[in-house]
N, C-alpha and C positions, 0 to 999 in steps of 0.2 A: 317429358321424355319417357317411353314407353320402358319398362323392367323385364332381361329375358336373361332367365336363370337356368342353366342345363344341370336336370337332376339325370344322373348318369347311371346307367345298368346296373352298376354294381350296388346302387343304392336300396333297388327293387324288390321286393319278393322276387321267389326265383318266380320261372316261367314266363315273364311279360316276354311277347315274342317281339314288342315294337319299339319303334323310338319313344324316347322319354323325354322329349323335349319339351316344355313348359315354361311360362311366363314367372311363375312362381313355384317354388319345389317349398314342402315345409311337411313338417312329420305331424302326426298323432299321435301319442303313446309307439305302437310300432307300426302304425302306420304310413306311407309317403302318398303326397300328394299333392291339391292343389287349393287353396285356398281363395275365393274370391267373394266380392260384394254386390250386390244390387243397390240400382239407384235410385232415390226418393225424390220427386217433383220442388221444384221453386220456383214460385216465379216472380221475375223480374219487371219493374215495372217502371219505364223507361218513360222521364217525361220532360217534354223540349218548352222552353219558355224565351219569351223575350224580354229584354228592358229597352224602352224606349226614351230616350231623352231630348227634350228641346231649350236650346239655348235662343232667347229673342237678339234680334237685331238690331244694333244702335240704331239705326232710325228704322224700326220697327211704325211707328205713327206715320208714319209718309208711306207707307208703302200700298196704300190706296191712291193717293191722292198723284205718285208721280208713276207708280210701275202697275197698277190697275192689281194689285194684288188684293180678295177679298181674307176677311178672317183670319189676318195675319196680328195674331197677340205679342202683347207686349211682354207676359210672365211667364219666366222657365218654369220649365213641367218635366215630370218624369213618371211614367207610370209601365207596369206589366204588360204583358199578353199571355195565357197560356194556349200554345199554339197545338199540342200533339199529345196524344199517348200511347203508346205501345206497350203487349207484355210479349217477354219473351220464356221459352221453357226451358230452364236448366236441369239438368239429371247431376244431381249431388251423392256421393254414398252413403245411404242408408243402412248404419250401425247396427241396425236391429236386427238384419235380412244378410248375414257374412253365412258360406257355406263352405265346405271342402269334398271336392273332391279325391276321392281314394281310387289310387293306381293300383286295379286287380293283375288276376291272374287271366289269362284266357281273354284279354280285355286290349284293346289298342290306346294307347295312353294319349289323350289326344293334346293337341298342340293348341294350348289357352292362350288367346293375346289377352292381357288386360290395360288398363288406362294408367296414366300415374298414381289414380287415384284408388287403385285397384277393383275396378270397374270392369265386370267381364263386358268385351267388343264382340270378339269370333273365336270360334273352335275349329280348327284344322284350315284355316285360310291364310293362303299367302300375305307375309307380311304387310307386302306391298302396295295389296288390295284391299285390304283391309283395315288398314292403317289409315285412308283417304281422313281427313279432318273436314268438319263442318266451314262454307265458304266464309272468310272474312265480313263481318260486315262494316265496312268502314262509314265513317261520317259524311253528311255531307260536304263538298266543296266548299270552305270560309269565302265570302263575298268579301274581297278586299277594300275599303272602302276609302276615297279618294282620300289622298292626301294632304292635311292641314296647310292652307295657305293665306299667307297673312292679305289681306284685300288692300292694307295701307301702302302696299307696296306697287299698285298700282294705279293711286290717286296721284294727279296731276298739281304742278305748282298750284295753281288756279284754283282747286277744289281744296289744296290744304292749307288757302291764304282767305277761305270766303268766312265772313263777317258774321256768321249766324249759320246754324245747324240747319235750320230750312233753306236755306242758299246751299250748303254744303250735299244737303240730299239731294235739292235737285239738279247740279251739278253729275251730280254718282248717275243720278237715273241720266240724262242725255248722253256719258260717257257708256252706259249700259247698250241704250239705243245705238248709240257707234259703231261697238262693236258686232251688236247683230247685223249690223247693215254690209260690216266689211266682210262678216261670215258669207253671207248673202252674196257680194258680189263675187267673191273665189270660186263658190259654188257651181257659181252662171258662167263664171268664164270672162266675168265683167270686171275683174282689179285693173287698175291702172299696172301693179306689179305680179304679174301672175307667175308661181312657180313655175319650175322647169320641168317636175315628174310628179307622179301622184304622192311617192316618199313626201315630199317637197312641201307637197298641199296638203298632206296630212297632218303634216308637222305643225303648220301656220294654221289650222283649224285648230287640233287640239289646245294649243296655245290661247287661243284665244278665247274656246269654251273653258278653260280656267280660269280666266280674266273673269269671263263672266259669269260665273258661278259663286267665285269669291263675292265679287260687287255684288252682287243678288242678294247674297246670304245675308249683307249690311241692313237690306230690309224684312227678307225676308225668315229670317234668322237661320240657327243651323238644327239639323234634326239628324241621328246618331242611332245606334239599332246596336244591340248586345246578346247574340244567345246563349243559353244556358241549357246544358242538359244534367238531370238529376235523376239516380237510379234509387227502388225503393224495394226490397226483397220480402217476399210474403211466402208464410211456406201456408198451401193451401191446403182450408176446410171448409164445410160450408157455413157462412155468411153472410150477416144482411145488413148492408149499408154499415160498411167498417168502414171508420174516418183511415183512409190510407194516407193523406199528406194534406195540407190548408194550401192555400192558394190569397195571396192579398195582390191586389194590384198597385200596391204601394211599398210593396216588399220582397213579390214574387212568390216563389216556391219552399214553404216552409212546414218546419215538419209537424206530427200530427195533433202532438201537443201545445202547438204554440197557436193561444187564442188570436194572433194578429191577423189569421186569415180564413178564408170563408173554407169549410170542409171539402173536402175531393173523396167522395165514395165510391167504393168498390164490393160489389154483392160476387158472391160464390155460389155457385146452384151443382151442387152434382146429378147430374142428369139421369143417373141409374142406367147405365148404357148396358152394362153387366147385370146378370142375373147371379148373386153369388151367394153359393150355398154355403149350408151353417157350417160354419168351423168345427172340423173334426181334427183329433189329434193325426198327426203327420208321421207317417213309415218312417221310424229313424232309417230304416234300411233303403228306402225310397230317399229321401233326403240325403244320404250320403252318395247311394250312386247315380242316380239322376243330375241332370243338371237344371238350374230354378232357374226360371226366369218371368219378367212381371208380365202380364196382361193388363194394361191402362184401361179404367175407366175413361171417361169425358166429362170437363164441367164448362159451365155457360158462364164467363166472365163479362160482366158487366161495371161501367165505371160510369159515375155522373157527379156531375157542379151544375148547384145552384137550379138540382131540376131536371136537367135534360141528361141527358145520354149522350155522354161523346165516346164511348169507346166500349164496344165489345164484340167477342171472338168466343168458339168452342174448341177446346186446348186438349190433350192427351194429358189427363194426370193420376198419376201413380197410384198416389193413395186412394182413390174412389177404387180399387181395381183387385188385382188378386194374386197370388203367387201358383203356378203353372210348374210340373217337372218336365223333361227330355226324357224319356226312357231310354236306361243304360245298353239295349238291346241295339239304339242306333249305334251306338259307339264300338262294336265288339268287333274281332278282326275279320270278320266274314265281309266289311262295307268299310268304305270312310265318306263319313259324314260329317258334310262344311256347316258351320252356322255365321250367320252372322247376324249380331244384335245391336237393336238401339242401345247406345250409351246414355240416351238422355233419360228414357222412361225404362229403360231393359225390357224392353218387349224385341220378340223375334221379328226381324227384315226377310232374313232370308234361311232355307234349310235345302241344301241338297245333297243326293246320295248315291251313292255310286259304287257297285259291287264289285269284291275283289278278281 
């Protein structure tokens, strides 16, 4: 929830001729004004995995010989996938980079939105537009996956009075064949009892592609699907081939220290997109009435298992970049002047300006 404190005229030096509206009011020695932070890069490293599981079939060994089923094993198994990676850029407050600005005289005191995190967003811009929040990303859609049914519940006298397990299986398989034939004739139009609406026939279909899906399973056993997603927070420098998280296909996704799995690396390259000059000591006068904001570097993210490259991107980040001032001159009551900034890298989006 966004913080909007009204520091009130009377608070002011004399002279300010404007509103004093601010996100944050907070003094200096005797000064009033506005205190906010810039934001420093993290980023997020988002990775989707599967567990697979296969349970075998009691009569897993017949399921050549009566259902033409090839490569159907007889021993439970379970092993990984890892399926995706993604990174994402978060703008976090960066402690080191807190400024304030002082509400002069002859000066229009402008209207700071900041974040909760007190993160300057915009200066002189409607709440309401300014305010817009980054779209939700929501997850994928969970694949519901059918639900457990017992197959004994639909073996016949006959098949649970037969004398031997090879009699019993091939019992299951002709009852199998059955059912697909009665699929078959609903289909064509050929039942002896044919529904009365499509509802009808739907019904009587599904029905029975769960008959035979249980029976199936008897041979050809059951297999089961789990995802998992796992976030890992890097604040970025450059790097070469950092163990970010291990990877076992016997245990999934595990963290960087845990020898059980094979390494997952991730290289950092800053790209030098900026040319940035040698650090000079900073106008305290400039700094106090200016307003700072970042200019992002670019780095080339790069991530690999086992060799190859599955995953990279060239990302906006802070720290490869530089700190920029607003000159106090846009601010003064002769203009008002909108800004509107990224919250994630605090770099400027938008400046415009419009004379009184």
């Amino acid at each position: 929830m966004q913080r909007i404190v009204l520091l009130m005229l009377l608070l002011c030096p004399a002279g300010v001729v404007a509103q004093t509206e601010v996100m944050v009011g907070v003094t200096r020695g005797k000064e009033y004004g506005v205190t906010y932070v810039l934001p420093k890069t993290e980023i997020r490293l988002t990775v989707r995995a599967t567990k697979h599981s296969y349970i075998p079939g009691e009569f897993a060994k017949y399921a050549e010989r009566y259902l033409r089923l090839e490569d159907v094993s007889s021993e439970p198994e379970n092993y990984w996938t890892l399926d995706e990676v993604q990174t994402t850029m978060l703008g976090v407050p960066d402690r080191e980079r807190v400024y304030f600005v002082k509400l002069k005289d002859k000066t229009v005191a402008p209207l700071m939105e900041l974040t909760a995190d007190g993160i300057v967003r915009s200066i002189n811009r409607p709440l309401e537009t300014a305010s817009s929040k980054e779209p939700a990303v929501l997850p994928p859609a969970a694949t519901v996956p059918p639900a457990d049914v017992d197959p004994r519940g639909f073996l016949t006298e006959e098949i649970l009075l037969a004398n031997s397990t090879a009699k019993m299986a091939d019992l299951i398989a002709k009852e199998i064949y059955a059912i697909r034939e009665s699929k078959n004739a609903l289909t064509r139009g050929e039942a002896d009892n044919l529904p009365k609406d499509g509802t009808q026939l739907k019904l009587m279909l599904d029905n029975l592609t769960v008959q035979e899906r249980a029976l199936t399973e008897m041979f050809a056993g059951k297999r089961s699907t789990e995802e998992k997603v796992y976030t890992f927070e890097i604040t970025p420098r450059e790097v070469d081939r950092l163990v970010a998280f291990r990877f076992s296909k016997k245990l999934g996704v595990v963290e960087a220290d845990d020898l059980s799995g094979e390494p997952v690396l991730i290289t950092i390259t800053d790209l030098k997109s900026l040319t940035i000059p040698p650090e000079v000591p900073v106008d305290p006068k400039k700094a106090l009435d200016g307003i700072a904001y970042n200019v992002p570097g670019r780095a080339r993210i790069s991530v690999a298992y086992r060799g190859e490259e599955i995953y990279k991107a060239e990302v906006p980040v802070t720290q490869f970049g530089l700190v920029e001032y607003l000159a106090p001159v846009l601010f003064n009551k002769n203009s008002t002047t909108q800004v509107l900034f990224d919250t994630q890298t605090g770099g400027l989006l938008k400046v415009d300006r419009s004379a009184q």
